[in-house]
Residue frames as a rotation matrix with the C-alpha (Angstrom) as fourth column:
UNK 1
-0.265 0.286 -0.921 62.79
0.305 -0.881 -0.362 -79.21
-0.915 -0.377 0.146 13.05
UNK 2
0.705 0.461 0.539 60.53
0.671 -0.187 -0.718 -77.59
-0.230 0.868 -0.441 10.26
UNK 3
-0.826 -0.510 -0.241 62.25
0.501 -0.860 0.103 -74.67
-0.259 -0.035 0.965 8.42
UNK 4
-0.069 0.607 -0.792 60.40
0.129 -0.781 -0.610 -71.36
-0.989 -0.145 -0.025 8.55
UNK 5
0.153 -0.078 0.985 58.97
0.983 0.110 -0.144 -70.91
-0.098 0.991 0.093 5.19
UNK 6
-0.743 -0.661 -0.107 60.25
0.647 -0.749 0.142 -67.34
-0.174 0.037 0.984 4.17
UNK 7
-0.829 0.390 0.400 56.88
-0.069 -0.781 0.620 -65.90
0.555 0.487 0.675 3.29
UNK 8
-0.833 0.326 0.447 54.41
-0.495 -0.076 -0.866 -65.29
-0.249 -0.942 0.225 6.09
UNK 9
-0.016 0.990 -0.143 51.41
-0.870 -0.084 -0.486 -66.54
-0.494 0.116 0.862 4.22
UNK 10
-0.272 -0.230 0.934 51.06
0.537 0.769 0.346 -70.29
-0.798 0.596 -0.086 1.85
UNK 11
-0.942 0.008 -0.334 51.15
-0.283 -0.552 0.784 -69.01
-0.178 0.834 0.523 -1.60
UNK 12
-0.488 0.871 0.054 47.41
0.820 0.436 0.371 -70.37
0.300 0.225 -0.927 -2.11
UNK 13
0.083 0.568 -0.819 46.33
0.917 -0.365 -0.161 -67.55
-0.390 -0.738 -0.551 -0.07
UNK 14
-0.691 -0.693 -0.208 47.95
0.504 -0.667 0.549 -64.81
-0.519 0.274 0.810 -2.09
UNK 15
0.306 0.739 -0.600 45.72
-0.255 -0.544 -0.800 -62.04
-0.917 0.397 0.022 -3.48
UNK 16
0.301 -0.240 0.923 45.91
0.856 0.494 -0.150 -62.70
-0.420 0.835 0.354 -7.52
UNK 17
-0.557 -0.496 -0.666 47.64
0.354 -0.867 0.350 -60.23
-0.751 -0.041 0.659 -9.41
UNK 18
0.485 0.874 -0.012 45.66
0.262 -0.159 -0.952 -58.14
-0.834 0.459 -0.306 -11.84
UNK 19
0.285 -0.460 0.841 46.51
0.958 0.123 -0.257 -58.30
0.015 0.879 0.476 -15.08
UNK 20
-0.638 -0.444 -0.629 48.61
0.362 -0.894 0.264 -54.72
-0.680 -0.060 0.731 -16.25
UNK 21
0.191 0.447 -0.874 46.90
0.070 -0.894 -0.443 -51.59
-0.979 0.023 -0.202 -17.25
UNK 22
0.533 -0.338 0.776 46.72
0.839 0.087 -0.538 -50.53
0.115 0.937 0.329 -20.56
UNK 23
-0.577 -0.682 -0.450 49.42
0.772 -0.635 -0.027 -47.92
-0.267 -0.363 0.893 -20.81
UNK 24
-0.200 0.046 -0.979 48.93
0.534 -0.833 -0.148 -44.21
-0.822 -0.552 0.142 -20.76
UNK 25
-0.825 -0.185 -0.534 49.19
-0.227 -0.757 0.613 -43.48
-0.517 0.627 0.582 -24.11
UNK 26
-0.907 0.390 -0.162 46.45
0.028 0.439 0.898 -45.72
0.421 0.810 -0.409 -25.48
UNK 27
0.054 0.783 -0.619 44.13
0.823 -0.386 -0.416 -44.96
-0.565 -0.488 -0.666 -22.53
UNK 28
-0.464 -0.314 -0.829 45.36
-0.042 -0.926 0.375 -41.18
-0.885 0.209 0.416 -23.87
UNK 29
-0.952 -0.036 -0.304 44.63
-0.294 -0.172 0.940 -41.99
-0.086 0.984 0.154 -27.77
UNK 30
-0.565 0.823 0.051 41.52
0.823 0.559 0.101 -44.05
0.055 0.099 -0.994 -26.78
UNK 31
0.047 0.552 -0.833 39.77
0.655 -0.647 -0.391 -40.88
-0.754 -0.527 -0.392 -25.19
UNK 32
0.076 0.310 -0.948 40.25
-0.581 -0.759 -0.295 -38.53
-0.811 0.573 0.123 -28.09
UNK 33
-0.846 0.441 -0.299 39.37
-0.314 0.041 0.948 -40.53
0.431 0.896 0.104 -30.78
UNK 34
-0.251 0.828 -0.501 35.94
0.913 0.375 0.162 -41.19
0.322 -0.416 -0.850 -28.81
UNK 35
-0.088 0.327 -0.941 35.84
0.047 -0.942 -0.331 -37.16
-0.995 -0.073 0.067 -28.52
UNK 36
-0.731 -0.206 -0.650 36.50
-0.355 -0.699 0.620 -37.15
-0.583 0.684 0.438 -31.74
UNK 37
-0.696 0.685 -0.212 33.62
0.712 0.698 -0.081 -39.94
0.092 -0.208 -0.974 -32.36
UNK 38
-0.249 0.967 0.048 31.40
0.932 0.253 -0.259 -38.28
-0.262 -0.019 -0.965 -30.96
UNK 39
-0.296 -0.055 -0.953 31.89
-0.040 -0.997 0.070 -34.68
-0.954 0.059 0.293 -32.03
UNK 40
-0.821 0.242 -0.517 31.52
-0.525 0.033 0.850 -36.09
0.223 0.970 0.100 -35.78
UNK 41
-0.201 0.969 -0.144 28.15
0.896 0.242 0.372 -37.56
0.396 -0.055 -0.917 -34.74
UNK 42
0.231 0.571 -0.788 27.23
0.566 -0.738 -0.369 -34.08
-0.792 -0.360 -0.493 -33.26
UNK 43
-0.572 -0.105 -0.813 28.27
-0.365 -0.855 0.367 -32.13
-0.734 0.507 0.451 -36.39
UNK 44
-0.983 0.120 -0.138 26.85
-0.053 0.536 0.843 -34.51
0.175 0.836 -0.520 -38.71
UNK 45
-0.358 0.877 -0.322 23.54
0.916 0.397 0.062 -34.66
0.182 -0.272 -0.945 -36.51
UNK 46
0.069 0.569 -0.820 23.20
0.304 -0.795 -0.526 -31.27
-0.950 -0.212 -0.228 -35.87
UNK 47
-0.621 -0.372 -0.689 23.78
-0.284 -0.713 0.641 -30.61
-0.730 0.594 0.338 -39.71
UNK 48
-0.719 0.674 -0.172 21.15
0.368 0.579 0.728 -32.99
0.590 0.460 -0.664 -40.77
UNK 49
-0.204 0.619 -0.759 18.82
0.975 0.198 -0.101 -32.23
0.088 -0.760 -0.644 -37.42
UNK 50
-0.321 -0.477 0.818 19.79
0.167 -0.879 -0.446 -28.24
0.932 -0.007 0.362 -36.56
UNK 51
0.829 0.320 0.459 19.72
-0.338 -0.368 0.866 -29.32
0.446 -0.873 -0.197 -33.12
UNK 52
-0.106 -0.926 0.362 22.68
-0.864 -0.094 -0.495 -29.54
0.492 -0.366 -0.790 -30.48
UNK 53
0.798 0.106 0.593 21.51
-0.394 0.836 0.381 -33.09
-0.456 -0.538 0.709 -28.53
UNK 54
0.755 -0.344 -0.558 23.60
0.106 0.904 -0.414 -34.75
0.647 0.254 0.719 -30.94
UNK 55
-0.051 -0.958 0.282 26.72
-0.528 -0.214 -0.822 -33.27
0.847 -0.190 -0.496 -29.25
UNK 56
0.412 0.300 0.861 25.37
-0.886 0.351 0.301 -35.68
-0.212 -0.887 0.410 -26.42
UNK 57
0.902 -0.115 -0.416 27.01
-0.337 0.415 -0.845 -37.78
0.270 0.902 0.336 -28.23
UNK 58
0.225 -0.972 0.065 30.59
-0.307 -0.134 -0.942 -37.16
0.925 0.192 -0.329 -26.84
UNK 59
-0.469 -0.598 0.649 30.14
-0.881 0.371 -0.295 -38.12
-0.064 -0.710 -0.701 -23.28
UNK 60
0.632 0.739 0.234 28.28
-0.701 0.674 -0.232 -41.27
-0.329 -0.017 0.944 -24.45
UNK 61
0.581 -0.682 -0.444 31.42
-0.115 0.471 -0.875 -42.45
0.806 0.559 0.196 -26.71
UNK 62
0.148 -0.424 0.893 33.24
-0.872 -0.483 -0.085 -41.55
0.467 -0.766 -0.441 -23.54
UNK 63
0.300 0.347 0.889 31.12
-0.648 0.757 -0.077 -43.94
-0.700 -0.553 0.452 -21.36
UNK 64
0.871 0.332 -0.363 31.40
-0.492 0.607 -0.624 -46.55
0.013 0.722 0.692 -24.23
UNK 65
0.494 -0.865 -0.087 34.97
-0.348 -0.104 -0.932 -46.23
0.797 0.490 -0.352 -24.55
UNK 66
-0.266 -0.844 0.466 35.89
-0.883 0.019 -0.470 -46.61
0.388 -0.536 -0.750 -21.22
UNK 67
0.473 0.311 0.824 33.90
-0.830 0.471 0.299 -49.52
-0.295 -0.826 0.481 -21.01
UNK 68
0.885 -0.402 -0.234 36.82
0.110 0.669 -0.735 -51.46
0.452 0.625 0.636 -22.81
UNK 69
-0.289 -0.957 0.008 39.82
-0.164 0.041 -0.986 -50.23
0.943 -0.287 -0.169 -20.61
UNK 70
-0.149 -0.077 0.986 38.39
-0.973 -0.166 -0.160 -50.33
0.176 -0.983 -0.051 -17.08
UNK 71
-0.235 -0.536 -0.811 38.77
-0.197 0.843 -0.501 -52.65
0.952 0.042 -0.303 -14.89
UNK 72
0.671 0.375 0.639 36.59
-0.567 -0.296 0.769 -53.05
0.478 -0.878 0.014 -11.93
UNK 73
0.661 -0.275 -0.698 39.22
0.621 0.723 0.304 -55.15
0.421 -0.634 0.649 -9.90
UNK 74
-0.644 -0.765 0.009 41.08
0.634 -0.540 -0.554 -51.82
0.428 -0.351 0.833 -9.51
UNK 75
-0.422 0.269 0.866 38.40
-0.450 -0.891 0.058 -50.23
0.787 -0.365 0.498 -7.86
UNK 76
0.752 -0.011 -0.659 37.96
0.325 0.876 0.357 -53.40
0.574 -0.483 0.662 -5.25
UNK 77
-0.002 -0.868 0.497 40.03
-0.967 -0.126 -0.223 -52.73
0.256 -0.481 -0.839 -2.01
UNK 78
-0.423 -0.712 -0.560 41.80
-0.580 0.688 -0.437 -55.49
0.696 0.139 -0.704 -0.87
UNK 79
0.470 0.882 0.033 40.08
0.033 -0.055 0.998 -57.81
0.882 -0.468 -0.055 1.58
UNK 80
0.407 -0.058 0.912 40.63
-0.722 -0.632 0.282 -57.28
0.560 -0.773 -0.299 5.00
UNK 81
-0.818 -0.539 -0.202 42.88
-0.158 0.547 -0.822 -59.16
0.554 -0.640 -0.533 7.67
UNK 82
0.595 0.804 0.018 40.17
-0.012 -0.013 1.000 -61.28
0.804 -0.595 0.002 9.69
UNK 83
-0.157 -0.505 -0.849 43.78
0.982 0.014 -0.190 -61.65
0.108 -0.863 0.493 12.62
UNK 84
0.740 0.438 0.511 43.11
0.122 -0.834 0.538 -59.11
0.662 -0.335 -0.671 14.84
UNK 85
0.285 -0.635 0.718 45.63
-0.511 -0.735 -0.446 -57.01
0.811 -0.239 -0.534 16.93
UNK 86
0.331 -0.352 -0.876 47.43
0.710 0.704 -0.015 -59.06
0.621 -0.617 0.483 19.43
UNK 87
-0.751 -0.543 0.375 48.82
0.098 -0.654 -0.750 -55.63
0.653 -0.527 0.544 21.04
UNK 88
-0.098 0.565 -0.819 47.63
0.994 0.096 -0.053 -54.66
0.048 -0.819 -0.571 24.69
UNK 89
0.065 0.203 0.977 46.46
0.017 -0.979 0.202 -51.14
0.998 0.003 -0.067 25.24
């Protein structure tokens, strides 16, 4: 007689695990020095320029910035179960 392996699935099948987040604070510290980024390109440009665009400036660093911590596998749902309900209505 086989024994039941303990884990409903073969480990081959297992979803992979995504690697860990950067923590809170450095997501935190990333984001305001990338306000602060780009605020000193909008004072500096609007003090050379005397126009406000540079301050466009700040949600660009933004965008920039966050393209170094995200992580599109956390915005990926999981795939779906193709076994289908076995219950009778």
């Amino acid at each position: 007689m086989k024994p039941i392996p303990s884990s409903p699935r073969p480990q081959g099948l297992l979803p992979k695990q995504a690697t860990a987040p950067a923590s809170l604070a450095r997501r935190l510290l990333l984001l305001l020095a990338c306000i602060a980024l780009g605020l000193a390109i909008g004072f500096v440009g609007q003090a050379i320029t005397s126009q406000s665009v540079w301050f466009l400036a700040v949600p660009i660093c933004i965008a920039i910035g966050w393209l170094f911590v995200a992580d599109p596998a956390e915005c990926v749902a999981p795939p779906s179960s193709t076994r289908q309900d076995d219950s009778v209505s």
